[in-house]
LODREN-206762 format. One record per residue (C-alpha): x, z negated, y. Coordinates in steps of 0.2 Angstrom, whole numbers, plus 5000, padded with zeros to 4 digits. Example, Ala and Ser with C-alpha at 12.3 -4.5 7.8 and 13.67 -1.06 7.14 Angstrom:
BEGIN
     x     z     y
  5062  4961  4978
  5068  4964  4995
% end
This chain:
BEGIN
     x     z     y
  5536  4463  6604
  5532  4458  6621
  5533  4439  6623
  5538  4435  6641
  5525  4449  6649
  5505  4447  6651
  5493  4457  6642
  5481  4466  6652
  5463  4468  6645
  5447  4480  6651
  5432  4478  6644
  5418  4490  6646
  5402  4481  6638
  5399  4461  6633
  5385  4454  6627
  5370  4464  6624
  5376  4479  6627
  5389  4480  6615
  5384  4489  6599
  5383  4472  6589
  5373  4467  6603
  5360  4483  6600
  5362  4479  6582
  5355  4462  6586
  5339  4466  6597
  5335  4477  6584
  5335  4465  6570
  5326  4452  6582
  5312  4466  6587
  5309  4468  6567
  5308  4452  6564
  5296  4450  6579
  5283  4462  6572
  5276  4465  6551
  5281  4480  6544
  5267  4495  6545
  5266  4493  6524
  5265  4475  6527
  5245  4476  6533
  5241  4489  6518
  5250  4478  6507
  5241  4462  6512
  5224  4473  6511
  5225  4478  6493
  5231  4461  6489
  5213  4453  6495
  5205  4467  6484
  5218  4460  6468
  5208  4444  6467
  5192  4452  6465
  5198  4465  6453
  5204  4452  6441
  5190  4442  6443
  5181  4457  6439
  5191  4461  6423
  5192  4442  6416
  5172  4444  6417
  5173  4460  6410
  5185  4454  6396
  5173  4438  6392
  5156  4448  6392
  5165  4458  6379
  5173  4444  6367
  5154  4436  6369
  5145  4453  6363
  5159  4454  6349
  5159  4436  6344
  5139  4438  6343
  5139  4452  6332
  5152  4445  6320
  5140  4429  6320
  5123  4438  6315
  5134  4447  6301
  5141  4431  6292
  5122  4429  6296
  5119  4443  6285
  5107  4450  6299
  5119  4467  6299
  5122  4475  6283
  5136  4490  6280
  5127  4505  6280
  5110  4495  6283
  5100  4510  6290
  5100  4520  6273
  5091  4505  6266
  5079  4503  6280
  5075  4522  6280
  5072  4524  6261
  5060  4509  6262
  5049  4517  6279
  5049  4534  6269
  5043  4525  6251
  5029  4516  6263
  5025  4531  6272
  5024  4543  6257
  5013  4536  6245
  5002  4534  6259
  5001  4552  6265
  4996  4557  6248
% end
């Protein structure tokens, strides 16, 4: 080992122009600007609220139909198999008077 001498030193590029440097600018430039995905990612995400709003209506116009119908048959306004019934009693009335 040298210990009494000097140690001469050349640099070629500082700063910026060093490759850390380029590596840098370019993570500043990406910063700088969105990503192209970014602006079709924000775009579907403004149609996301209006799709489920769309589906929760969806959903609850459903349950309402369904919760309607299981109300008219505790009712007993629908009977199982209640268009035998109501066919056999139009074709009784009809019948006798055809004859």
């Amino acid at each position: 080992m040298n210990q009494s001498g000097a140690l001469e030193v050349r640099c070629e590029r500082i700063g910026r122009d060093t490759s850390f440097g380029r590596i840098i600018d370019a993570a500043e430039h990406a910063e700088c600007r969105p990503a192209p995905i970014q602006k079709t990612a924000d775009r579907l995400a403004g149609y996301l609220v209006y799709f489920a709003m769309l589906a929760a209506a969806v959903t609850f116009t459903l349950l309402a139909i369904l919760g309607a119908i299981g109300r008219a048959a505790r009712a007993g306004a629908i009977i199982k198999g209640g268009t035998r019934p109501c066919l056999r009693a139009l074709v009784q009335n009809v019948t006798p008077a055809c004859t």
